[in-house]
PDB file of N, CA, C and O in Angstrom:
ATOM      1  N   UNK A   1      60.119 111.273 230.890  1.00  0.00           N
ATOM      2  CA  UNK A   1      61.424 110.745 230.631  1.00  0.00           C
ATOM      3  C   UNK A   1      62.260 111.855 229.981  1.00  0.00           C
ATOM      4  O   UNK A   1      61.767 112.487 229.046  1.00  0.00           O
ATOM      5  N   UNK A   2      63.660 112.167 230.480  1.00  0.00           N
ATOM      6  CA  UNK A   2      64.724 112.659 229.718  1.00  0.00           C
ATOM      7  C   UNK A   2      65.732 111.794 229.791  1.00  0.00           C
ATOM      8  O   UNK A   2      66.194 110.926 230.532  1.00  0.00           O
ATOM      9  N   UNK A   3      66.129 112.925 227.605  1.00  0.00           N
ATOM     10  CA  UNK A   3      67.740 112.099 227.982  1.00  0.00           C
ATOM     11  C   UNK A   3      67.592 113.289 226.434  1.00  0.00           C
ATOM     12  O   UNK A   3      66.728 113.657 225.639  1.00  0.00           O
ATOM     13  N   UNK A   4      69.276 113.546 226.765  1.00  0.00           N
ATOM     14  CA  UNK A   4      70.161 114.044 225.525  1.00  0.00           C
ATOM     15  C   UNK A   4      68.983 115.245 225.046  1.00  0.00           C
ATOM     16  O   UNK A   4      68.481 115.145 223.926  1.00  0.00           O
ATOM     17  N   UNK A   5      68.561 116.440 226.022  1.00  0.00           N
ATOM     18  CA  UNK A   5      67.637 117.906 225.745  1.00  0.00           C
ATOM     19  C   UNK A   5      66.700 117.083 225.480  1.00  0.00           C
ATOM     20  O   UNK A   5      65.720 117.815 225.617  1.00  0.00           O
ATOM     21  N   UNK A   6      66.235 115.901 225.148  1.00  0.00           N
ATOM     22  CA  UNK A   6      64.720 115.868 225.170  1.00  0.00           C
ATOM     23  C   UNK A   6      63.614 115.035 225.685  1.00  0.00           C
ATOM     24  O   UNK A   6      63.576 113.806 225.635  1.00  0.00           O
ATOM     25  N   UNK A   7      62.830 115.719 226.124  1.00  0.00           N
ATOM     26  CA  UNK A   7      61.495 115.502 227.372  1.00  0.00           C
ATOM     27  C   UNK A   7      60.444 115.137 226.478  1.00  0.00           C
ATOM     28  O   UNK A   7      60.128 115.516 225.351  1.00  0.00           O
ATOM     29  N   UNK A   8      59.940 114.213 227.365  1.00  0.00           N
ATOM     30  CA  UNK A   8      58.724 113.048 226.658  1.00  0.00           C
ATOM     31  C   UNK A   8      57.893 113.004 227.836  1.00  0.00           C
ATOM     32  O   UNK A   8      58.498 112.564 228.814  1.00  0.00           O
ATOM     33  N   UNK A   9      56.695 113.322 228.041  1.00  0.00           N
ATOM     34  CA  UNK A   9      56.130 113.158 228.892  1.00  0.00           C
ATOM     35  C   UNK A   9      54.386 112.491 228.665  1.00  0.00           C
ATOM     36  O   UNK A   9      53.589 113.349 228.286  1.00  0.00           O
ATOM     37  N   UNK A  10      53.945 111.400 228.825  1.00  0.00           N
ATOM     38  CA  UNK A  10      53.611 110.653 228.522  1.00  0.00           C
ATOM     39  C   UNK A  10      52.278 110.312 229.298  1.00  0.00           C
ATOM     40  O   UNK A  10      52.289 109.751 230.394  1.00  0.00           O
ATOM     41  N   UNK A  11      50.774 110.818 228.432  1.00  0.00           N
ATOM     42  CA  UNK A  11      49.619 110.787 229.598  1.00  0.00           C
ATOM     43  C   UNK A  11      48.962 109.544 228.585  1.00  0.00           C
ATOM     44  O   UNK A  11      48.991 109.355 227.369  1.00  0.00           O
ATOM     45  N   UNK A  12      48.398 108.854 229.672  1.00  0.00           N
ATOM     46  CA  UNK A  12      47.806 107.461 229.461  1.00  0.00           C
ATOM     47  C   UNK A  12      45.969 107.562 229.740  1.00  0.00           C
ATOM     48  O   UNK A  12      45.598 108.119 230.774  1.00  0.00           O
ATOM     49  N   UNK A  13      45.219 107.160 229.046  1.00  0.00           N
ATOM     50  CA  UNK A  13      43.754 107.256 229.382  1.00  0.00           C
ATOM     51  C   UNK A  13      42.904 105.773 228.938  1.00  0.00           C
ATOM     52  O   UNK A  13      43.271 105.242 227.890  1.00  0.00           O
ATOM     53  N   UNK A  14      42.094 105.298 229.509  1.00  0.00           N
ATOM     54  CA  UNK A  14      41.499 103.954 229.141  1.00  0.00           C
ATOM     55  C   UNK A  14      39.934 104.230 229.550  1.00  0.00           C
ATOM     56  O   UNK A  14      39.672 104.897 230.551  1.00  0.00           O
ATOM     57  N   UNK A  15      38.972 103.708 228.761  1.00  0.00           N
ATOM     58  CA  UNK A  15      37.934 104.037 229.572  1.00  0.00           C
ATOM     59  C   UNK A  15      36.834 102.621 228.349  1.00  0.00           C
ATOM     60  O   UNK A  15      37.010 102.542 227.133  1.00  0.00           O
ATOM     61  N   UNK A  16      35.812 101.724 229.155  1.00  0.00           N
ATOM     62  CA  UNK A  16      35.015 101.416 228.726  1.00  0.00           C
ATOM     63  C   UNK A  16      34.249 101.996 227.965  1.00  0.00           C
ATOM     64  O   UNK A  16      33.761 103.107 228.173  1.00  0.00           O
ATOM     65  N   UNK A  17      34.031 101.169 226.821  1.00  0.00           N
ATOM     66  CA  UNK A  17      32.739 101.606 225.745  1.00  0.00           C
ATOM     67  C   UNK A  17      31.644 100.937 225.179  1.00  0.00           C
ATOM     68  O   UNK A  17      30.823 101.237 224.312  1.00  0.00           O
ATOM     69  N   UNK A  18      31.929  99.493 226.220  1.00  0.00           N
ATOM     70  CA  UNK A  18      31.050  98.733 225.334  1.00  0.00           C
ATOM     71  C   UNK A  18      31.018  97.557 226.887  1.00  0.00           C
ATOM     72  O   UNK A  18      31.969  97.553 227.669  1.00  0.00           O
ATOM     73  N   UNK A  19      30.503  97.181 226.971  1.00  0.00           N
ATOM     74  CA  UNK A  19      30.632  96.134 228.577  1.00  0.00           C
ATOM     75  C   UNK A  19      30.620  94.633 227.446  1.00  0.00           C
ATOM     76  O   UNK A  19      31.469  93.770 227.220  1.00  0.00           O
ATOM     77  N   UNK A  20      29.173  94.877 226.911  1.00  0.00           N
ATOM     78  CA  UNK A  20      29.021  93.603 226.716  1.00  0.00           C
ATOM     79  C   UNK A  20      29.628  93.200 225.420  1.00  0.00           C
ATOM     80  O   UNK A  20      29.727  91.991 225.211  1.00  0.00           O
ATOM     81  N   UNK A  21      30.042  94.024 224.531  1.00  0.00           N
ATOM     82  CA  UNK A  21      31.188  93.924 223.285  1.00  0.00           C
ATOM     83  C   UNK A  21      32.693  93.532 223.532  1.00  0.00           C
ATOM     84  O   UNK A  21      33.513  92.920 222.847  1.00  0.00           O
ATOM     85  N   UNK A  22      32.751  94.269 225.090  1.00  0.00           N
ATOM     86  CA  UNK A  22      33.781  94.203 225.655  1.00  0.00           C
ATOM     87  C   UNK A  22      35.100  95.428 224.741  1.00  0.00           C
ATOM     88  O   UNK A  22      36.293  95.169 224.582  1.00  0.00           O
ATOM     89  N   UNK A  23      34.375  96.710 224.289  1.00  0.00           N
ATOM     90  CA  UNK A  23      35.262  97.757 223.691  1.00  0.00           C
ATOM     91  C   UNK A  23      35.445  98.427 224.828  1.00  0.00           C
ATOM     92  O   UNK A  23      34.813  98.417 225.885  1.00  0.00           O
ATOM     93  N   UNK A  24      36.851  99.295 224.305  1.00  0.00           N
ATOM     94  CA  UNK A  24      37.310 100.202 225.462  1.00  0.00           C
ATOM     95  C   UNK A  24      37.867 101.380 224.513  1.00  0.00           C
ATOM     96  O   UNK A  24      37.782 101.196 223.299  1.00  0.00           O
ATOM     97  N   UNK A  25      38.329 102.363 224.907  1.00  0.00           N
ATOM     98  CA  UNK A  25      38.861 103.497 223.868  1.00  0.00           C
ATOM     99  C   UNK A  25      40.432 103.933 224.824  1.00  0.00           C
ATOM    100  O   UNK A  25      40.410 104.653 225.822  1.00  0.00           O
ATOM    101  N   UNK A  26      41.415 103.451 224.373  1.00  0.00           N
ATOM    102  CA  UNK A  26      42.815 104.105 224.696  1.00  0.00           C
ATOM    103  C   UNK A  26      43.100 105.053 224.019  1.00  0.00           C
ATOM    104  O   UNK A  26      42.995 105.183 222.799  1.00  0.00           O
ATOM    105  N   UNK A  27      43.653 106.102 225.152  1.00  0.00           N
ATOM    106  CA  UNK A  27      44.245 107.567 224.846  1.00  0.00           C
ATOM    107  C   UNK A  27      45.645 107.491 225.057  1.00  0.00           C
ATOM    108  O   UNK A  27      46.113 107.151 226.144  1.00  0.00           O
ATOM    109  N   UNK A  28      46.373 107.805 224.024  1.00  0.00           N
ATOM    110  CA  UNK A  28      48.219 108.335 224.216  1.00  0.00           C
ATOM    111  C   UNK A  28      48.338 109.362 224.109  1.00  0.00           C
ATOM    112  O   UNK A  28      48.100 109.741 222.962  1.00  0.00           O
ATOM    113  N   UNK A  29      48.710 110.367 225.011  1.00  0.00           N
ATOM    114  CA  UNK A  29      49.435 111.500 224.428  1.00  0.00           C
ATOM    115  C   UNK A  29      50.690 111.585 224.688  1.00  0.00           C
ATOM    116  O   UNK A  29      51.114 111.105 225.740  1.00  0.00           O
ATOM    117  N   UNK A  30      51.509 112.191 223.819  1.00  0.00           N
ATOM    118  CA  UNK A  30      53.087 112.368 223.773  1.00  0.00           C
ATOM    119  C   UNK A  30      53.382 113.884 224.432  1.00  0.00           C
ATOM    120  O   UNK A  30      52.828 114.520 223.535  1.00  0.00           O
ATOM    121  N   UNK A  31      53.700 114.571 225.049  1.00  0.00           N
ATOM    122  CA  UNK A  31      54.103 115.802 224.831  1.00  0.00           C
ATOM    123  C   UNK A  31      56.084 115.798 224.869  1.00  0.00           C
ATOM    124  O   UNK A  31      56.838 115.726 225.839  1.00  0.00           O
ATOM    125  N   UNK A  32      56.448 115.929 223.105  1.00  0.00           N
ATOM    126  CA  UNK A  32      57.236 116.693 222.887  1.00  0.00           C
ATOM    127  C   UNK A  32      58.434 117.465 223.523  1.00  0.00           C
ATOM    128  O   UNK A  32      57.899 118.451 224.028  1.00  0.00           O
ATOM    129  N   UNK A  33      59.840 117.537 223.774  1.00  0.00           N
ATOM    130  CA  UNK A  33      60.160 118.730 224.154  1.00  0.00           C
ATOM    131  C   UNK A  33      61.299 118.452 223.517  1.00  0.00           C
ATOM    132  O   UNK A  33      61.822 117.407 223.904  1.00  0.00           O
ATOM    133  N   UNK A  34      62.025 119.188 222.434  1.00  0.00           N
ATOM    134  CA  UNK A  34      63.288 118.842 221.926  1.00  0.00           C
ATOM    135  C   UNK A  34      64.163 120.259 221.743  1.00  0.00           C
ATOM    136  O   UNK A  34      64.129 120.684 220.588  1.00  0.00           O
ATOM    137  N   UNK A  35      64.802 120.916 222.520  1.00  0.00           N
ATOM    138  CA  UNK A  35      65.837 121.974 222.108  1.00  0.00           C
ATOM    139  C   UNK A  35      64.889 123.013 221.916  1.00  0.00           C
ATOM    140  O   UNK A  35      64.756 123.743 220.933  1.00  0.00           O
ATOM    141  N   UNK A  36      64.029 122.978 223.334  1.00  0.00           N
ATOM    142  CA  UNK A  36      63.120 123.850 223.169  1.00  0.00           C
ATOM    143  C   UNK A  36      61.595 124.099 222.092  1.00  0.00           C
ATOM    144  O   UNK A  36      60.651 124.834 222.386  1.00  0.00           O
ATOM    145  N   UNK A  37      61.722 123.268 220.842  1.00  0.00           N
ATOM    146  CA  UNK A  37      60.672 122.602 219.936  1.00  0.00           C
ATOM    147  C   UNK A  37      59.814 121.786 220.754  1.00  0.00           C
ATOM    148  O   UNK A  37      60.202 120.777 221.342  1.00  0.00           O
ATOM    149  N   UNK A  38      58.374 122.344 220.787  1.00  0.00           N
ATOM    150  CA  UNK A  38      57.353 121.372 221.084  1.00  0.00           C
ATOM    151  C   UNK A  38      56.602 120.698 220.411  1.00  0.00           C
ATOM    152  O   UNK A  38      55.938 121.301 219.568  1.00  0.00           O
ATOM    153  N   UNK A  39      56.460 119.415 220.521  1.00  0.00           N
ATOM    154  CA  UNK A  39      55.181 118.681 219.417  1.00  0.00           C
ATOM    155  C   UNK A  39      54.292 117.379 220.688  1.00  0.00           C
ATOM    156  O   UNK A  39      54.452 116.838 221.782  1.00  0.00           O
ATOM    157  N   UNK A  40      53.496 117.452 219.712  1.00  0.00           N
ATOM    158  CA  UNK A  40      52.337 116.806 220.564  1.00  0.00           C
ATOM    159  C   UNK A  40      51.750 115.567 219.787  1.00  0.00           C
ATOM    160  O   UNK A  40      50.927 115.778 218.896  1.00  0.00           O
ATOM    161  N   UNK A  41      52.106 114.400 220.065  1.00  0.00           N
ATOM    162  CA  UNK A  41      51.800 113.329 219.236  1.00  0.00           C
ATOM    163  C   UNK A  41      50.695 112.675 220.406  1.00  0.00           C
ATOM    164  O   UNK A  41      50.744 112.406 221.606  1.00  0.00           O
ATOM    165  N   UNK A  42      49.732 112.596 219.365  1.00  0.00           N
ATOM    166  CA  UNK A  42      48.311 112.045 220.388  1.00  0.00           C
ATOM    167  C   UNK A  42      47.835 110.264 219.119  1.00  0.00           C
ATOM    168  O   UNK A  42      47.787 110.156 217.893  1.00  0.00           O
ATOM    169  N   UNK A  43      47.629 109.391 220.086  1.00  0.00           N
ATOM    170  CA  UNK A  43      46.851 107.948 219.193  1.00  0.00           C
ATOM    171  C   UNK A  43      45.296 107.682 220.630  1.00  0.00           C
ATOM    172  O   UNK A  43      45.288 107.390 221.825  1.00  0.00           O
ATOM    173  N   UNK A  44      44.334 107.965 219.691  1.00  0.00           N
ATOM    174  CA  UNK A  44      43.312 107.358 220.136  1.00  0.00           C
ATOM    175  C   UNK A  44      42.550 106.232 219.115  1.00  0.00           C
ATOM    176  O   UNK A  44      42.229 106.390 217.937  1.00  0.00           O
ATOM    177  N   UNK A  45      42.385 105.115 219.930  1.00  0.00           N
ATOM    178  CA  UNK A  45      42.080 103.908 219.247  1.00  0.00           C
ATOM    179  C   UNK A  45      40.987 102.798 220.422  1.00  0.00           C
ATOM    180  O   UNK A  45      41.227 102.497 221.591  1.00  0.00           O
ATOM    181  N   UNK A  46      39.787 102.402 219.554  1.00  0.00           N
ATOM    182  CA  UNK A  46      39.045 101.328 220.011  1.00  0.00           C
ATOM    183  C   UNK A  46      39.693 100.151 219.866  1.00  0.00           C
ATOM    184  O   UNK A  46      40.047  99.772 218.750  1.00  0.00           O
ATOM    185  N   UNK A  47      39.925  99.428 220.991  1.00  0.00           N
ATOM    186  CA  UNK A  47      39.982  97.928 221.277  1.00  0.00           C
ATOM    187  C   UNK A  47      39.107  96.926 221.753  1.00  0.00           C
ATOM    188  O   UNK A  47      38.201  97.340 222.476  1.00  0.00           O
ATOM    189  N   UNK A  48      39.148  95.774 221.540  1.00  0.00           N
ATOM    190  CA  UNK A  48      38.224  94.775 222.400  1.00  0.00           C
ATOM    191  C   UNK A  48      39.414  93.953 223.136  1.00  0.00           C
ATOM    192  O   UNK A  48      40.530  93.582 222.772  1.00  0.00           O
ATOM    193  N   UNK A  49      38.711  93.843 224.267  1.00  0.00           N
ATOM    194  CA  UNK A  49      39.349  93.208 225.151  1.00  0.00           C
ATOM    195  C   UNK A  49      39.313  91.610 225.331  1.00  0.00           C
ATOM    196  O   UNK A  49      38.176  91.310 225.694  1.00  0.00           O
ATOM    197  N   UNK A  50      40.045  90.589 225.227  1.00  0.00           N
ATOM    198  CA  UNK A  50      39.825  89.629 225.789  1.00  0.00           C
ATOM    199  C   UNK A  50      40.500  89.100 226.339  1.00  0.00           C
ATOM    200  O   UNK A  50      41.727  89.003 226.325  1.00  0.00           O
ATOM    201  N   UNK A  51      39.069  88.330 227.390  1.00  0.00           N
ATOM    202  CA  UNK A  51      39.401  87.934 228.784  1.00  0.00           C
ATOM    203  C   UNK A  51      39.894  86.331 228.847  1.00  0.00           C
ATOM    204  O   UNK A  51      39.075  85.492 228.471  1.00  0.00           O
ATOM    205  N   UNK A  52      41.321  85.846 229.352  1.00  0.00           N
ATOM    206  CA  UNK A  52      41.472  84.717 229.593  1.00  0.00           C
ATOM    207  C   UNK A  52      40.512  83.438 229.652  1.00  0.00           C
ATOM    208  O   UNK A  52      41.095  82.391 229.370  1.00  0.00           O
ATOM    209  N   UNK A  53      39.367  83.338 229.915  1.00  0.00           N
ATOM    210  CA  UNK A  53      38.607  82.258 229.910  1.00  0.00           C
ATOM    211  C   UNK A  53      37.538  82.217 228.529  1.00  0.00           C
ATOM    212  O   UNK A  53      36.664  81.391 228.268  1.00  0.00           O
ATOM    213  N   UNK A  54      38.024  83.593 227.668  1.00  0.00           N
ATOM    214  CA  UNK A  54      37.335  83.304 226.504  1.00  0.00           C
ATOM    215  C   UNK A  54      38.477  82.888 225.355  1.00  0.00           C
ATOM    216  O   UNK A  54      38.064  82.347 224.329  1.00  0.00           O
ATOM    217  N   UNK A  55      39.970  83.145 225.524  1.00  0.00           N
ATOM    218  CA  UNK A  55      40.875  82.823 225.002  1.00  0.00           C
ATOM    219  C   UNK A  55      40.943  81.484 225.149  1.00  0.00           C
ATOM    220  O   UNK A  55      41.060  80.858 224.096  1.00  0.00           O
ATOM    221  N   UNK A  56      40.890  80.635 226.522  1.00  0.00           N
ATOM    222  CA  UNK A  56      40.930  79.414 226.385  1.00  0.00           C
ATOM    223  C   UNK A  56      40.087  78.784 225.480  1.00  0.00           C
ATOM    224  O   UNK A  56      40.379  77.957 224.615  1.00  0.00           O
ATOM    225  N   UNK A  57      39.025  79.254 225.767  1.00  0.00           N
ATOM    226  CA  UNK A  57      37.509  78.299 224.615  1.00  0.00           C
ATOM    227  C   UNK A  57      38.173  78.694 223.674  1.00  0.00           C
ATOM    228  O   UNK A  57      39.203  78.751 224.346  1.00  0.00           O
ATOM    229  N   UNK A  58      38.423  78.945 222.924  1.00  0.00           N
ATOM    230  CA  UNK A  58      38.900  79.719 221.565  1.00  0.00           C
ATOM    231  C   UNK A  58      39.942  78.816 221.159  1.00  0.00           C
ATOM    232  O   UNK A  58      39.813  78.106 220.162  1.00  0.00           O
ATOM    233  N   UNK A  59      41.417  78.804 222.201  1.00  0.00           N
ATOM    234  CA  UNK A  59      42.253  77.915 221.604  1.00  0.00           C
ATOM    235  C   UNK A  59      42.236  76.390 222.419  1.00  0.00           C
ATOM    236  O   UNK A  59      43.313  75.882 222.733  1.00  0.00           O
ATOM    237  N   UNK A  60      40.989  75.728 222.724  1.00  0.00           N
ATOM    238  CA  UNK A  60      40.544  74.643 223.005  1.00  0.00           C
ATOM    239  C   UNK A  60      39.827  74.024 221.645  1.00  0.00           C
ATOM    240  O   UNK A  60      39.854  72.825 221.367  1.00  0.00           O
ATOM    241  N   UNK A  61      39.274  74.900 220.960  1.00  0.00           N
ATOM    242  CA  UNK A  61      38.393  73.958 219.843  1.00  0.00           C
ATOM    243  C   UNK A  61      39.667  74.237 218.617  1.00  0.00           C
ATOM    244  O   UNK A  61      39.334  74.177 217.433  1.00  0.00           O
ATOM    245  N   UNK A  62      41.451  74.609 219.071  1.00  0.00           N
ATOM    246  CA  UNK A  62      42.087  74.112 217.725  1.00  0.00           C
ATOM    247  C   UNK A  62      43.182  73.000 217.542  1.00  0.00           C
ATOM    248  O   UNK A  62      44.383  73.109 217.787  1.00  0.00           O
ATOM    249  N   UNK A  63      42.573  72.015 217.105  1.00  0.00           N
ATOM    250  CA  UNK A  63      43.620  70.920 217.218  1.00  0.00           C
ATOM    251  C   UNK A  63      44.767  71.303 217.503  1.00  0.00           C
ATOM    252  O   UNK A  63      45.198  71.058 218.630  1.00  0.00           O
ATOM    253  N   UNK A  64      45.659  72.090 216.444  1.00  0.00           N
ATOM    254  CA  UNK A  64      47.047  72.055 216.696  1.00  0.00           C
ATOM    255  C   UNK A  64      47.495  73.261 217.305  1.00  0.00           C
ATOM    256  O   UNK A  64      48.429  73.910 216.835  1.00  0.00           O
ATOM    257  N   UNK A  65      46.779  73.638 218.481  1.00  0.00           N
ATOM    258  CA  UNK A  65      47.348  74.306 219.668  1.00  0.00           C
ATOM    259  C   UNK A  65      46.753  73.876 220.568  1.00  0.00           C
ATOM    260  O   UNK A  65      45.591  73.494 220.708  1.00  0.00           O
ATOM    261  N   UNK A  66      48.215  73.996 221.667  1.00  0.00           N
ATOM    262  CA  UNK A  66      47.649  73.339 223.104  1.00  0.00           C
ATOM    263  C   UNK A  66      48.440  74.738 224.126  1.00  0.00           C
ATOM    264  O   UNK A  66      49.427  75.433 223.884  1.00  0.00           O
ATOM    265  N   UNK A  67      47.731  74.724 224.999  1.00  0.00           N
ATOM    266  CA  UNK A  67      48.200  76.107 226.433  1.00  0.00           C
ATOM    267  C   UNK A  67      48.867  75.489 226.812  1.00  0.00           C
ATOM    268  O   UNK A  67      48.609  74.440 227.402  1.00  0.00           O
ATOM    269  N   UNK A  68      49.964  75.954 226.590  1.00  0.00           N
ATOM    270  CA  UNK A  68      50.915  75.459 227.854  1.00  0.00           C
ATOM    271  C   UNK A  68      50.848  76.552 229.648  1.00  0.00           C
ATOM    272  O   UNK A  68      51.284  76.208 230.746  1.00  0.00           O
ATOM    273  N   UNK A  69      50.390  77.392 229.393  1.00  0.00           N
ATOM    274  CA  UNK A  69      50.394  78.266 230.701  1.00  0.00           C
ATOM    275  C   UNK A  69      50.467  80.004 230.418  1.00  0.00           C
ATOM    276  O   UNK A  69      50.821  80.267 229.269  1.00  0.00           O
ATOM    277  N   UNK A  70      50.277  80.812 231.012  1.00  0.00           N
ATOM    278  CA  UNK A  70      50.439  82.036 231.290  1.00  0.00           C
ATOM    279  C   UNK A  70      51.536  82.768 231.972  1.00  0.00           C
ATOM    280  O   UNK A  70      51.697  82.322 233.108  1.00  0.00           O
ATOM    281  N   UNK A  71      52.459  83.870 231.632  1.00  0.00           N
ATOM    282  CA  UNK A  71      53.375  84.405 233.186  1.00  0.00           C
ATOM    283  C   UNK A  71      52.867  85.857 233.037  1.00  0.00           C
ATOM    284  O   UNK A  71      52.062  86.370 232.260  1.00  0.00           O
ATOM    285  N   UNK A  72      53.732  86.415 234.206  1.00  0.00           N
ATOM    286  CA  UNK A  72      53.305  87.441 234.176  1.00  0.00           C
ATOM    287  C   UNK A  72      54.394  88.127 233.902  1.00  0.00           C
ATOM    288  O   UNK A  72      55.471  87.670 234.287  1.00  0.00           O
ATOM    289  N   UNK A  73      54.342  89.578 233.058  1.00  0.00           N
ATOM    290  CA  UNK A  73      55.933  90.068 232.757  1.00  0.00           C
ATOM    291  C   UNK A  73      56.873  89.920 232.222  1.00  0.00           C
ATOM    292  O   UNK A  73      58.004  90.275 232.553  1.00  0.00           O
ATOM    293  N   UNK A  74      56.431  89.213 231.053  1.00  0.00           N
ATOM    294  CA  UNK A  74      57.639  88.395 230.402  1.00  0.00           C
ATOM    295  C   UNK A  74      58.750  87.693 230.882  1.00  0.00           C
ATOM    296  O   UNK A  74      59.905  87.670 230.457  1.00  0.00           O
ATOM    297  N   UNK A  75      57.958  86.827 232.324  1.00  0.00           N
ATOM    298  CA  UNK A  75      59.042  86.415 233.009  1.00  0.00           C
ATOM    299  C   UNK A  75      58.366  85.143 233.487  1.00  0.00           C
ATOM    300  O   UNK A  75      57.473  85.173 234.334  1.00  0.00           O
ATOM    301  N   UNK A  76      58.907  83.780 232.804  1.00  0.00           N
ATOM    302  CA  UNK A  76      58.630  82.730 233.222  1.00  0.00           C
ATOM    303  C   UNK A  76      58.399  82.169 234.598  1.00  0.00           C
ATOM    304  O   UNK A  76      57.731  81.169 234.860  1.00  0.00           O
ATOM    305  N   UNK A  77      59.029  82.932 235.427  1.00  0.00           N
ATOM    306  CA  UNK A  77      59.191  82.932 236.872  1.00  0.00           C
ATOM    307  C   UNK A  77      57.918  83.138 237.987  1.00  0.00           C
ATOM    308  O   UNK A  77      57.668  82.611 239.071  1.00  0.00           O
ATOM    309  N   UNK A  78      57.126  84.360 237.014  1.00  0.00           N
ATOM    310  CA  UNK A  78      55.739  85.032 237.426  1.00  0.00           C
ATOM    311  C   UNK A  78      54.819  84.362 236.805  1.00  0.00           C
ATOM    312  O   UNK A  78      54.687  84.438 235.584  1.00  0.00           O
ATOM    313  N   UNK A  79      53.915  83.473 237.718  1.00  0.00           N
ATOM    314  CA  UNK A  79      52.381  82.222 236.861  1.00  0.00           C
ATOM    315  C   UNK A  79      51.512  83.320 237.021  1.00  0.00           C
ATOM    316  O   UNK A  79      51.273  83.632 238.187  1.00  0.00           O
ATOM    317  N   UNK A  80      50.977  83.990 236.116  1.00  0.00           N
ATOM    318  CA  UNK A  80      50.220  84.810 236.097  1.00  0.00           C
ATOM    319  C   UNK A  80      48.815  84.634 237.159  1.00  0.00           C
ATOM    320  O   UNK A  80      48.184  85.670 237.366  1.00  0.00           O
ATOM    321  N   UNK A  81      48.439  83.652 237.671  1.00  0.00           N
ATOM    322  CA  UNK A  81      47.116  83.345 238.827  1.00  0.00           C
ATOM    323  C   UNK A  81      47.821  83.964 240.183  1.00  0.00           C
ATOM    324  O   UNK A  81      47.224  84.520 241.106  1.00  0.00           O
ATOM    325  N   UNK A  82      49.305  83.719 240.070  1.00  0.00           N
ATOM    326  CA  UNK A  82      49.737  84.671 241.351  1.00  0.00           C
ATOM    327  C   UNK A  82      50.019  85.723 241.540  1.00  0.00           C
ATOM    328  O   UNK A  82      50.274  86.001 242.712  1.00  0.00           O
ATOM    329  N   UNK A  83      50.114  86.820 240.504  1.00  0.00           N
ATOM    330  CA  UNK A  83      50.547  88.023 240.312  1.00  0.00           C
ATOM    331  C   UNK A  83      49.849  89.186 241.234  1.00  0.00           C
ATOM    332  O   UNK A  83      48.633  88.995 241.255  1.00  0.00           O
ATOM    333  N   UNK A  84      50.019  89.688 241.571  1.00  0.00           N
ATOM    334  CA  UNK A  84      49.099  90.873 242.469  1.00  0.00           C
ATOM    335  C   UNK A  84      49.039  91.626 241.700  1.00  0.00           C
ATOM    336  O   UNK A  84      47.984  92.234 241.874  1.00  0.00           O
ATOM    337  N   UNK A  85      49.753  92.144 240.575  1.00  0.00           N
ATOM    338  CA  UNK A  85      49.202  92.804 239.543  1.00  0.00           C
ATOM    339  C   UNK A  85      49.684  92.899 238.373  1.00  0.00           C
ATOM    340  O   UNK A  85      50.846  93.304 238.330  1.00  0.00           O
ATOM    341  N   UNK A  86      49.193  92.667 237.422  1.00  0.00           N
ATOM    342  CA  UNK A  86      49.137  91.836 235.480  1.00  0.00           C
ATOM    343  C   UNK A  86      49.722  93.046 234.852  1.00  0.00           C
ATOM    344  O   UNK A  86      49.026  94.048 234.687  1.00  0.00           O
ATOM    345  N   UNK A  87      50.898  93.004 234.513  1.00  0.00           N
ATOM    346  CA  UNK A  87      51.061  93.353 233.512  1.00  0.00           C
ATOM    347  C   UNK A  87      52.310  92.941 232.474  1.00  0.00           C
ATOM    348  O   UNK A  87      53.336  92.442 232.935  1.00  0.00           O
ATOM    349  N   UNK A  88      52.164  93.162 231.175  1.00  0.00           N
ATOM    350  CA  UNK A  88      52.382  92.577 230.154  1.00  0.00           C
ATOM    351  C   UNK A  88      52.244  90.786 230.424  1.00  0.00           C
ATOM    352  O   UNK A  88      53.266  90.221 230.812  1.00  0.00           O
ATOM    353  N   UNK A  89      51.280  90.150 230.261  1.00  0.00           N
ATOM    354  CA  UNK A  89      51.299  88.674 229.784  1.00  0.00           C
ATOM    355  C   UNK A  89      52.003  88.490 228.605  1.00  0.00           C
ATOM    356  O   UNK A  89      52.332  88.914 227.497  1.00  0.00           O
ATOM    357  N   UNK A  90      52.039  87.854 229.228  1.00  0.00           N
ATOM    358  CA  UNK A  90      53.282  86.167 227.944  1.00  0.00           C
ATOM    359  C   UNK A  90      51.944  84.927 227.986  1.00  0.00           C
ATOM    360  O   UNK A  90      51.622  84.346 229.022  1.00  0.00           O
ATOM    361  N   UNK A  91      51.436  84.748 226.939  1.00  0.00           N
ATOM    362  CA  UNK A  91      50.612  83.458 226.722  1.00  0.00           C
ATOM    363  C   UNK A  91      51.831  82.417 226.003  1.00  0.00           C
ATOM    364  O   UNK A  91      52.456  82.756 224.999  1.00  0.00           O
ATOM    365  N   UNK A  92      51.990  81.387 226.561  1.00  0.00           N
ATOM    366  CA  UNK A  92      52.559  80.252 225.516  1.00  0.00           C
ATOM    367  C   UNK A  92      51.883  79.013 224.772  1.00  0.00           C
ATOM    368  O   UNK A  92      50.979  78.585 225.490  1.00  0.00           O
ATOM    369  N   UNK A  93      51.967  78.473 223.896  1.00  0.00           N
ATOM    370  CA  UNK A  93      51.085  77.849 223.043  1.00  0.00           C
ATOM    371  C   UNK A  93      51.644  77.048 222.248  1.00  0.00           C
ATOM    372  O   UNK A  93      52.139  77.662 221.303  1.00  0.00           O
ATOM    373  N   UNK A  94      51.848  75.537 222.176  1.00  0.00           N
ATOM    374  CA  UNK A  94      52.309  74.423 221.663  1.00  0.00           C
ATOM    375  C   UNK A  94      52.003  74.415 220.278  1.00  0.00           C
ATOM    376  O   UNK A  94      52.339  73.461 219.576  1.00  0.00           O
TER     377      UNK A  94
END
């Protein structure tokens, strides 16, 4: 991405670490470019992942939440079971 001398260029990395923990390790790197100044902003961080049918059990045993549904994209429009491909979910929840 540019705008106004400065360049952001933006490498993405994901990789399993755990199957049955369900960890993964995300890589950000930033590379920098401002008026000719370079900097390099890097975030590596473990996550666990969870998967829709363990979210349901989860908010099934709490009384005062109920699913109302999934979209896909922050867009009410997209039911996330039809999406050809997921990204950013919207969960909603009574």
């Amino acid at each position: 991405m540019e705008k106004d001398n400065i360049i952001v260029n933006t490498e993405y990395s994901g990789k399993i670490i755990n199957h049955v923990e369900q960890l993964y390790e995300e890589n950000i790197v930033l590379n920098v470019s401002e008026n000719g100044q370079d900097k390099v902003i890097s975030l590596k961080e473990t996550k666990r992942a969870i998967y829709p049918q363990e979210f349901l059990c989860i908010i099934n045993n709490i009384d005062s939440l109920e699913f109302v549904g999934w979209w896909n994209d922050w867009d009410l429009g997209q039911e996330l079971g039809k999406a050809a491909k997921i990204n950013r979910p919207i969960i909603i929840l009574l």
